[in-house]
C-alpha positions in Angstrom: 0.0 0.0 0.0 1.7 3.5 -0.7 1.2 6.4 1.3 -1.1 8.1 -0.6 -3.7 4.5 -0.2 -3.0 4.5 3.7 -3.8 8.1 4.0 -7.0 7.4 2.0 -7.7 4.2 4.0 -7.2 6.5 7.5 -9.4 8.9 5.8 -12.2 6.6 4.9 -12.0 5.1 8.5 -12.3 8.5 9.9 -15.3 9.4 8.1 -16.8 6.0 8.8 -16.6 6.2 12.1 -17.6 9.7 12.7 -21.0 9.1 10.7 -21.3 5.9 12.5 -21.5 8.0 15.6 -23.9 11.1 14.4 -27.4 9.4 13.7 -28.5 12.2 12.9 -30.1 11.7 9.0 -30.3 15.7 8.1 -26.9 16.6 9.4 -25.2 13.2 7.6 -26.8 14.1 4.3 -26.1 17.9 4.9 -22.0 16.7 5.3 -22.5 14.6 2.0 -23.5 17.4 -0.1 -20.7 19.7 1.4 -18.2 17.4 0.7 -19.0 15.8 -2.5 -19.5 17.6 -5.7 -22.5 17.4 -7.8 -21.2 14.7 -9.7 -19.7 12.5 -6.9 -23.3 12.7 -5.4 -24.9 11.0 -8.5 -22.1 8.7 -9.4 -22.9 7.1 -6.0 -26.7 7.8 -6.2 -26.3 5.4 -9.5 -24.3 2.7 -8.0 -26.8 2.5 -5.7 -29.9 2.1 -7.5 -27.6 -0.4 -9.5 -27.0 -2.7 -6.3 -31.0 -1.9 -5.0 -31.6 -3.5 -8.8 -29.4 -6.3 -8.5 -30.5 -6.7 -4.8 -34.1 -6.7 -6.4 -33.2 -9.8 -9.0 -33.3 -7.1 -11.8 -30.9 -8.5 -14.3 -27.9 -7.0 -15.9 -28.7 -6.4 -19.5 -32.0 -4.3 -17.8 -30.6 -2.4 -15.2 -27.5 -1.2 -18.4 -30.4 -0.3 -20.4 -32.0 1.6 -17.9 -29.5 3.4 -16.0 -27.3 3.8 -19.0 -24.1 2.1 -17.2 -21.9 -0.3 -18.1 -22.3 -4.1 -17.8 -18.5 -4.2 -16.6 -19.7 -1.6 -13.5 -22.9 -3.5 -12.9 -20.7 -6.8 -13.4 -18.3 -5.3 -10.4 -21.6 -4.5 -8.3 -22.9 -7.8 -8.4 -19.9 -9.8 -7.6 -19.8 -7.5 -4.4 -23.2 -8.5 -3.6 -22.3 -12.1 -4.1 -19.0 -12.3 -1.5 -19.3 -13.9 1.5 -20.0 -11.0 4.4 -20.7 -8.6 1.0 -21.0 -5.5 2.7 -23.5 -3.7 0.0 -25.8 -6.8 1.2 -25.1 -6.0 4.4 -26.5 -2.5 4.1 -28.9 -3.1 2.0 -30.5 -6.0 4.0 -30.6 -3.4 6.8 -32.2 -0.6 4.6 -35.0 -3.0 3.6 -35.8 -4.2 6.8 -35.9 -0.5 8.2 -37.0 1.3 4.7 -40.9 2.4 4.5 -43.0 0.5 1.5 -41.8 4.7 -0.4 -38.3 4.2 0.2 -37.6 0.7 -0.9 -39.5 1.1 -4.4 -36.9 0.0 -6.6 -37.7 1.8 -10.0 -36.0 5.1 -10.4 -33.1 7.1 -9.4 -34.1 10.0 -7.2 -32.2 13.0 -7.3 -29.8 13.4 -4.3 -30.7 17.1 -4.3 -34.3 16.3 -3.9 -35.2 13.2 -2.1 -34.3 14.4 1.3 -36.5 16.0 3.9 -36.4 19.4 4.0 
């Protein structure tokens, strides 16, 4: 690992564990938007709805036609969800048990700008 890796590693801990510690929903999402540009934001607001697709049994070839993204990305998101202790099935098994019947429909990316309370 070179330094630049470790310090990113540190970083990602850091962050982890401090929003690990908040629960508190508004001020978490507030920090996301500060930190991440506009672009970040929907890059993961994509991957997401790819692995809540996969999660959902969608298949591949559906889920590149309607989200526009490569089979290779989608490819990369479903072998996470298929590792032993896959985190992204981890979290998402969580968000479906605490989701309401609104949040876990599975058929459209919202916009991170617009799907949070205000």
């Amino acid at each position: 690992m070179d330094s630049n890796e470790g310090k990113e590693s540190q970083a990602l801990d850091q962050i982890a564990g401090i929003l690990a510690k908040i629960g508190d929903r508004k001020l978490i999402r507030e920090f996301l938007v500060c930190i991440l540009t506009k672009y970040e934001i929907q890059e993961i607001a994509g991957r997401w709805e790819l692995v809540k697709l996969l999660y959902d049994g969608m298949s591949q070839r559906r889920i590149a036609e309607e989200l526009g993204m490569s089979l290779c990305k989608i490819t990369r998101g479903s072998k996470e969800l298929k590792k032993k202790g896959s985190a992204f099935k981890t979290v998402l098994d969580v968000y479906v048990e605490d989701a309401t019947e609104e949040e876990t429909t599975f058929g459209g990316v919202k916009d991170a700008y617009q799907s949070s309370p205000e």
